[in-house]
MIKE-840232 format. One record per residue (C-alpha): residue number from 1; x, y, z. Coordinates in nm, 3 decimals. Layout:
N
R  num       c1       c2       c3
R  NUM        X        Y        Z
...
***
This chain:
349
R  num       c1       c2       c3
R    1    0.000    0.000    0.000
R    2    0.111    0.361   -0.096
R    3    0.073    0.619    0.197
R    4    0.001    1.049    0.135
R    5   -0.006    1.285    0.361
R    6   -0.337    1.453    0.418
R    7   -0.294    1.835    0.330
R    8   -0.043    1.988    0.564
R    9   -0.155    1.781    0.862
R   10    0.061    1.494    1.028
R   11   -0.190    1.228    0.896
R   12   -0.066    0.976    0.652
R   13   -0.341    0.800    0.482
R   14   -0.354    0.518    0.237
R   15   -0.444    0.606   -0.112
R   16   -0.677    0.334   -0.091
R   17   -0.976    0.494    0.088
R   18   -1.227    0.279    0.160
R   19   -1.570    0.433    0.057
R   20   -1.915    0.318    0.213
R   21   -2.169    0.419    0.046
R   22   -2.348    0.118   -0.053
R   23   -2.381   -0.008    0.323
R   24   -2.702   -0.030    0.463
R   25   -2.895   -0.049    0.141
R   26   -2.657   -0.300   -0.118
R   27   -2.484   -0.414    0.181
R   28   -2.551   -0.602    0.489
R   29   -2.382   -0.510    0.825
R   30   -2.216   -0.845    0.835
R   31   -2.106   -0.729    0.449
R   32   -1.958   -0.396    0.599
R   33   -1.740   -0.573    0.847
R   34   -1.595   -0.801    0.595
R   35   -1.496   -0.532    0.365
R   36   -1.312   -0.340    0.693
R   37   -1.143   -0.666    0.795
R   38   -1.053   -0.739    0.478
R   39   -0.962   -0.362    0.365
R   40   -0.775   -0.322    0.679
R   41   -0.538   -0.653    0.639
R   42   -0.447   -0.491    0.302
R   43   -0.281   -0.182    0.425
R   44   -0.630    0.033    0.404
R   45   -0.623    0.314    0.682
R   46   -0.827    0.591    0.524
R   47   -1.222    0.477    0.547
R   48   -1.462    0.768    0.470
R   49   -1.823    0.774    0.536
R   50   -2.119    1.065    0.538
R   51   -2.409    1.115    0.740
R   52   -2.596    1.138    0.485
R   53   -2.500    0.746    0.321
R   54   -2.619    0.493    0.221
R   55   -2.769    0.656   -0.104
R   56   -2.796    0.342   -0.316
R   57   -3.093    0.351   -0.305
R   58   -3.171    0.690   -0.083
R   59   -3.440    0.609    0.234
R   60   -3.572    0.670    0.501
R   61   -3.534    0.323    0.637
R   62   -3.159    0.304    0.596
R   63   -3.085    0.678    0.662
R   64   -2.769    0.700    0.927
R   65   -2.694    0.278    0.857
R   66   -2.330    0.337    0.743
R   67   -2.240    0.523    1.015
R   68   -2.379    0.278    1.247
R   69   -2.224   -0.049    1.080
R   70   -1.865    0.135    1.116
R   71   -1.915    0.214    1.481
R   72   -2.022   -0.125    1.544
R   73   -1.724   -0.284    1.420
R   74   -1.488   -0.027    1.560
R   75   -1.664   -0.141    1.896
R   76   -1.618   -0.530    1.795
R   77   -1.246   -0.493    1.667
R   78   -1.059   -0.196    1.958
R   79   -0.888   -0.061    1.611
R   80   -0.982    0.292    1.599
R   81   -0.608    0.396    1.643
R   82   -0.607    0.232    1.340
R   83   -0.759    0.405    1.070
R   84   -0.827    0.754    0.983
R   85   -1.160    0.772    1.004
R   86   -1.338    1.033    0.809
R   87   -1.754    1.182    0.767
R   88   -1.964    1.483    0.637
R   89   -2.240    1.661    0.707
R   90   -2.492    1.756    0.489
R   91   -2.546    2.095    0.295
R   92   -2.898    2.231    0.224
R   93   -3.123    1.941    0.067
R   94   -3.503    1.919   -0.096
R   95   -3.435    1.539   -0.049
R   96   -3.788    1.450   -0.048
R   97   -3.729    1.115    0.151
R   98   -3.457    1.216    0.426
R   99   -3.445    1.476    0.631
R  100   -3.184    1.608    0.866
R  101   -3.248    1.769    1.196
R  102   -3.604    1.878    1.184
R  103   -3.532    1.938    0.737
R  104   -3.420    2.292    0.827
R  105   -3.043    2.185    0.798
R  106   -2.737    2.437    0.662
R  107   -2.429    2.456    0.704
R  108   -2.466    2.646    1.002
R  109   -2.338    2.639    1.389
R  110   -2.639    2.502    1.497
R  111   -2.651    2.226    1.261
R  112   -2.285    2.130    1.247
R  113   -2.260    2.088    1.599
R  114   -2.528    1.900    1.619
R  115   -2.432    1.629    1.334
R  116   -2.106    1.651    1.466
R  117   -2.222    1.488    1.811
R  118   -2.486    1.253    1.607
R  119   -2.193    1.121    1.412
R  120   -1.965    1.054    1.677
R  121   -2.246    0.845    1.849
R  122   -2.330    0.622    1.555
R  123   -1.965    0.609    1.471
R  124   -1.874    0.509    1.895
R  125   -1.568    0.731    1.869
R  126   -1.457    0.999    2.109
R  127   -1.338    1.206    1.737
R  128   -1.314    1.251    1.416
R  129   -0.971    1.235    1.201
R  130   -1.117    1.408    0.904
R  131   -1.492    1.611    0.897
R  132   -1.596    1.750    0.561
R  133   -1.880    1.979    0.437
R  134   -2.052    1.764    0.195
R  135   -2.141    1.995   -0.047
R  136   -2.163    2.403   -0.066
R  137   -2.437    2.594    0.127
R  138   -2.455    2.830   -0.201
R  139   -2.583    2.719   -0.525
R  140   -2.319    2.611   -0.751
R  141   -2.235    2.372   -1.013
R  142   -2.188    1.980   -0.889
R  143   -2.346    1.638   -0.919
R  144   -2.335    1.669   -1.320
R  145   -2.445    2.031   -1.369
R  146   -2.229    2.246   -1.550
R  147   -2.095    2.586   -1.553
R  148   -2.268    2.910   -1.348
R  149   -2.404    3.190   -1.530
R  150   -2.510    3.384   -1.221
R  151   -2.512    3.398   -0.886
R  152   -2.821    3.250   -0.689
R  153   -2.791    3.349   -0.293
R  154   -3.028    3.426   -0.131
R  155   -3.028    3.564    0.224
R  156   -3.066    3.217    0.401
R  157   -2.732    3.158    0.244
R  158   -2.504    3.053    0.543
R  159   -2.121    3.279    0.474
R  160   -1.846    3.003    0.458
R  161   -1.691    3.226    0.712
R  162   -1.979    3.109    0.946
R  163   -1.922    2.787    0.858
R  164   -1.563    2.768    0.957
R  165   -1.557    2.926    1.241
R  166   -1.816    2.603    1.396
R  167   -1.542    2.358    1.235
R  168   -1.275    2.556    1.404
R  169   -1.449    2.518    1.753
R  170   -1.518    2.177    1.717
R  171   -1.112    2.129    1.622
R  172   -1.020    2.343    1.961
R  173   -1.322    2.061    2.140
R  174   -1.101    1.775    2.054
R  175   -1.400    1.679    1.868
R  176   -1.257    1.625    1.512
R  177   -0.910    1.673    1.416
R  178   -0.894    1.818    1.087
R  179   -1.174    1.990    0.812
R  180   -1.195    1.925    0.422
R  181   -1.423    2.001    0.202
R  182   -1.633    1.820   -0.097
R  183   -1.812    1.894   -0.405
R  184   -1.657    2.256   -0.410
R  185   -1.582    2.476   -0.650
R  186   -1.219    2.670   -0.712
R  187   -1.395    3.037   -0.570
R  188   -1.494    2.805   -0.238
R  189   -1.168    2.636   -0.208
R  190   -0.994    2.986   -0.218
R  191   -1.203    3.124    0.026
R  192   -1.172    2.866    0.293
R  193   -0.780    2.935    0.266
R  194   -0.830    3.324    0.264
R  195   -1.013    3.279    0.576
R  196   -0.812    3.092    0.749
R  197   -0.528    3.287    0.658
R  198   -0.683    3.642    0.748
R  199   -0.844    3.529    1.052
R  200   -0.599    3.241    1.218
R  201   -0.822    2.936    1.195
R  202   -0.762    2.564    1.076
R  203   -0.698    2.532    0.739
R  204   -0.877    2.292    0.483
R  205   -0.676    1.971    0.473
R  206   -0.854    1.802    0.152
R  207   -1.099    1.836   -0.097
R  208   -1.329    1.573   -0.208
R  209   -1.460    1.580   -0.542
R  210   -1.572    1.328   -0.811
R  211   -1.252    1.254   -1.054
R  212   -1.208    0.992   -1.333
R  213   -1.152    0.928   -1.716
R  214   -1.457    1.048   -1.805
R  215   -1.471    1.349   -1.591
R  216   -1.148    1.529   -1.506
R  217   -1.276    1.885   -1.481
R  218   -1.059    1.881   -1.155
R  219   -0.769    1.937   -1.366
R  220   -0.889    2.270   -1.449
R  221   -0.821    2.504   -1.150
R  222   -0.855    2.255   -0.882
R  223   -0.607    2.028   -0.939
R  224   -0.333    2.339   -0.879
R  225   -0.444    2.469   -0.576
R  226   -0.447    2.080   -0.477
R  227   -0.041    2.126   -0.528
R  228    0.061    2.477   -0.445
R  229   -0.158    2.483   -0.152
R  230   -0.109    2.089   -0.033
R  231   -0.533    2.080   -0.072
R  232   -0.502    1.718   -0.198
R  233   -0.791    1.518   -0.362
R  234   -0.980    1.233   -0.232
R  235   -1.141    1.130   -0.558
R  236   -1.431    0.973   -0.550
R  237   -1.640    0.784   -0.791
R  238   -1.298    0.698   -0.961
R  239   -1.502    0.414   -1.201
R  240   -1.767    0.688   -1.292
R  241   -2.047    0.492   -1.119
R  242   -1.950    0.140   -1.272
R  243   -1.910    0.288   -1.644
R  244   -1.569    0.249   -1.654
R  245   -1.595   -0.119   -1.593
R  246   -1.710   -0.224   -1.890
R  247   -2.054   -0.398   -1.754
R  248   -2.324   -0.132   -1.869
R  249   -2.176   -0.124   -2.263
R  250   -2.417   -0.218   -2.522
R  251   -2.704   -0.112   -2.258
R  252   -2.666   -0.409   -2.036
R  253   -2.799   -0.368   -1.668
R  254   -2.740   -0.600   -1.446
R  255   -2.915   -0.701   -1.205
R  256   -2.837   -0.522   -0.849
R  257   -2.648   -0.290   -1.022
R  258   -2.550    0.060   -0.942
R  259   -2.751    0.176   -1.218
R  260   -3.052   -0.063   -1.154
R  261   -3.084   -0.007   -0.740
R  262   -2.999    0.422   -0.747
R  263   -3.167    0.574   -1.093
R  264   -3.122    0.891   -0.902
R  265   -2.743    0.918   -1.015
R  266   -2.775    1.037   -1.364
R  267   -2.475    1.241   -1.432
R  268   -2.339    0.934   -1.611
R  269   -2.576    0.901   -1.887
R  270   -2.492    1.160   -2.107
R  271   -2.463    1.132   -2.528
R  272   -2.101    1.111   -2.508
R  273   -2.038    0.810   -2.218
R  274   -2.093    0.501   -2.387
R  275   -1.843    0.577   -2.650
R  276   -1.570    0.731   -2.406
R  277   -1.614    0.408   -2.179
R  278   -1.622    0.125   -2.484
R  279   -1.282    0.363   -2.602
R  280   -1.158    0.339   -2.242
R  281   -1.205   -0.070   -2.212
R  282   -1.068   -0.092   -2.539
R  283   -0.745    0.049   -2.443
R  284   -0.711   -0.174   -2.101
R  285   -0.778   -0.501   -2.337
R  286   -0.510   -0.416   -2.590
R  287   -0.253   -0.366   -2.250
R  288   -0.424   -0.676   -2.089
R  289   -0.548   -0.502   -1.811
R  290   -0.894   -0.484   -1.625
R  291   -1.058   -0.226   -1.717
R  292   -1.165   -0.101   -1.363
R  293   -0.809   -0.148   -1.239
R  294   -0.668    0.065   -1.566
R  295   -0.923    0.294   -1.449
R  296   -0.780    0.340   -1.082
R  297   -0.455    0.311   -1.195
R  298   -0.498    0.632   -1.378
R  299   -0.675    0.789   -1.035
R  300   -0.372    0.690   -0.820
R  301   -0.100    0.803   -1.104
R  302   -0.169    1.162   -1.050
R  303    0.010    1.368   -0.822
R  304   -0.279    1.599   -0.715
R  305   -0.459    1.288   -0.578
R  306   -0.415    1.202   -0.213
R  307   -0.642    0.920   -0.224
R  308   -0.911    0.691   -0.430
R  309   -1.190    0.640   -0.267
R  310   -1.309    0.289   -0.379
R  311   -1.667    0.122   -0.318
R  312   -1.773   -0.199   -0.386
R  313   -2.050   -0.440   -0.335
R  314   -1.902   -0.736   -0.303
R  315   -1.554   -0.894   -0.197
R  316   -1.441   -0.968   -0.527
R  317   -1.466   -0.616   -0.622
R  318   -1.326   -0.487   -0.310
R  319   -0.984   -0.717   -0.364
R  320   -0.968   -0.568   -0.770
R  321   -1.010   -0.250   -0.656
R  322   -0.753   -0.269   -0.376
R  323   -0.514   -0.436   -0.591
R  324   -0.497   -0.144   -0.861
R  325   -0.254    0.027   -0.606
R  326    0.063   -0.212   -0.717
R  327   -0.053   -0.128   -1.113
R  328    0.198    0.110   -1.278
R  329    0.023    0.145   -1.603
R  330    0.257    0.157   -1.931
R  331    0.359    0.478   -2.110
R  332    0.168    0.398   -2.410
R  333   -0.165    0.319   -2.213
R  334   -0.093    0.640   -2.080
R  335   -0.065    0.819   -2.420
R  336   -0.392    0.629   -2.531
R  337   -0.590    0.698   -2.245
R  338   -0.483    1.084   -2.362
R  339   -0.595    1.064   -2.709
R  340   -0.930    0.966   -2.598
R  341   -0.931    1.236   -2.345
R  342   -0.836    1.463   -2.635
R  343   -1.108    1.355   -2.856
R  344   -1.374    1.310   -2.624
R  345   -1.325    1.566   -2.311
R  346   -1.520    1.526   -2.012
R  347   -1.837    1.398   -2.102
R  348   -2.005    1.348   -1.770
R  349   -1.920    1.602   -1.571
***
């Protein structure tokens, strides 16, 4: 296993991150705790987690499950000094199914402490190595929307300033260690440094945003504030919701899928994916490679990234996913993956 530091903090962290998404809804508990064990015996430190998971499919029923199977094996195992445990709270939501403290929640002091102390229950830990905001309190562009033509606050817009200052209270509490962000734009990023600088409080360690072959829009302005700033990336949905795999070309679905069990994740069927992704599988045949591990292997090449955040479903997907650390994919894979790139640039943002 490779090990990063996280931002300009004294945390190493795998670049295997173990994601958790699915459990609660695609996975059982018993699932969960395999995938940990198993994770865990492979060098995975880094497992990251949200209030607001599972989401495949989103429910009431399973709302606040992930967060509950983790603490419950961190209670079986004693191996919390172990990992590097990381969560989020929620941003603004119309979620018409969930709801978070009483639906009115923001990214405000009153809701961030109170998800902070929520989380640490379910999760039967004392603190948190790594809390992130999930996604902006202000509009902006994410989760497959593009671009911003103007700006939309409104006055129940909570100021990032706000924001930080709870985070930075809750760092001085001993109740999480360190602050990232997710889903945020270059503007946000810059402002969470500027405030920190100006006023003396913690400084963003990461930023968590969705990165892969057939979305790398982090390349453009992220991806060098990631490196001057030491702001690295925990990528997620490095196999662009399964499309990278291979399994949905030619319109296949299989059954229990990503794509079957959460139709709410549509920023993967766009006009151009299913050529970009048949183009991408091409490419790891002719090397002799699995796809999804080419795939990865591209995620943990780049320099900006300080982890991959992984999910999978079951155990055989979990080892091929883990494995894709040791691949050092060849020059002229490399060159191939760019011409696609070239011809076919971002497709799914």
């Amino acid at each position: 296993m490779d090990y990063r530091t996280l931002g300009r903090t004294d945390l190493r962290v795998s670049l295997i991150c173990l994601g958790t998404m699915t459990w609660g809804s695609q996975n059982s508990e018993a699932e969960a705790h395999e995938q940990l064990d198993y994770a865990i015996g492979q060098g995975v430190t880094f497992i990251d987690t949200a209030e607001a998971y599972p989401v495949t499919p989103v429910s009431a029923d399973t709302q606040f499950l992930t967060e509950t199977y983790i603490g419950n094996w961190i209670a079986a195992r004693a191996r919390r000094d172990d990992i590097v445990l990381a969560t989020k709270v929620a941003g603004p939501t119309r979620d018409p199914v969930r709801t978070f403290r009483g639906g009115d929640n923001r990214l405000d002091r009153r809701n961030i402490e109170q998800a902070v102390e929520d989380s640490l229950r379910r999760l039967r830990t004392d603190y948190i190595d790594l809390y992130q905001v999930h996604w902006p309190d202000r509009p902006v562009p994410s989760f497959g929307r593009r671009g911003l033509s103007r700006i939309e606050d409104g006055p129940d817009i909570v100021p990032i300033e706000e924001t930080l200052d709870a985070l930075a209270d809750l760092v001085k509490a001993g109740k999480i260690r360190h602050f990232g962000v997710s889903n945020e734009t270059p503007w946000g990023l810059s402002e969470y440094l500027r405030l920190s600088r100006d006023k003396g409080l913690p400084r963003v360690a990461s930023i968590q945003n969705a990165y892969n072959l057939l979305n790398r829009l982090f390349e453009q302005g992220l991806a060098e504030f990631a490196l001057r700033e030491q702001v690295g990336l925990l990528a997620y949905s490095p196999l662009a919701g399964g499309n990278l795999t291979g399994k949905y070309l030619g319109g296949v679905v299989p059954p229990g899928s990503r794509r079957e069990v959460a139709k709410q994740f549509v920023r993967y069927d766009l006009p151009g994916q299913p050529l970009a992704s048949a183009r991408y599988v091409a490419i790891a045949h002719a090397f002799g490679l699995d796809p999804a591990q080419m795939a990865l292997a591209y995620v943990n090449s780049r320099e900006f990234v300080t982890a991959n955040i992984i999910g999978a479903t079951s155990m055989a997907q979990l080892k091929a996913d883990i494995a894709s650390v040791d691949i050092v994919l060849p020059e002229e894979a490399i060159a191939a993956i760019e011409a696609v790139h070239r011809d076919i640039p971002d497709p799914c943002p």
